[in-house]
Steps between C-alpha positions, in 0.01 A plus 500: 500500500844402561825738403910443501753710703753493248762595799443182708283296221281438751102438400213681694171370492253729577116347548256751483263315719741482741510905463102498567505255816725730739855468589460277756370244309748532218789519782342131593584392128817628454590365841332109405663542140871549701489305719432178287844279572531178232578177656802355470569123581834334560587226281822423746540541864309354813106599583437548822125426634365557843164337606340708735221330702205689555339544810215258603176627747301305701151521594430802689443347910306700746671611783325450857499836613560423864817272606487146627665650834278782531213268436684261763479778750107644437412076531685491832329834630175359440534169653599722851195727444295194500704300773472809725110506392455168605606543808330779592162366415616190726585713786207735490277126550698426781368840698138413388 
């Protein structure tokens, strides 16, 4: 049904499925139908373009979850451990 303001000679479009749906869907329309902008190109002037390069991922890795110094340090506990075994076995043959 559409009707003229003869004040402003303005036309108003009234849907009446848009009346059945709720306001907030017909708010949604009138907002799309708005907010429609036409394209205008220049036919003089300079166009400016920017390339944008996108971002690039690897392979996910797998991270050790202990550090090559801490790893450093357990290795060099261990060897003393067994040094200091050694030579306790070695000294308790001696006594025997």
């Amino acid at each position: 049904m559409t009707t003229k303001s003869s004040n402003n000679n303005v036309n108003v479009e009234i849907n009446k499925s848009t009346k059945t749906r709720g306001t907030a869907a017909a708010n949604e329309e009138d907002l799309y139908n708005k907010e429609k902008i036409e394209l205008i190109v220049p036919t003089t002037g300079k166009l400016y373009f920017e390339h944008k390069s996108e971002l690039v991922f690897c392979k996910p890795h797998l991270m050790p979850l202990k550090s090559q110094a801490l790893e450093r340090l357990e290795e060099m506990q261990r060897e003393t451990a067994r040094q200091l075994q050694e030579k306790r076995l070695k000294g308790s043959h001696k006594k025997n």
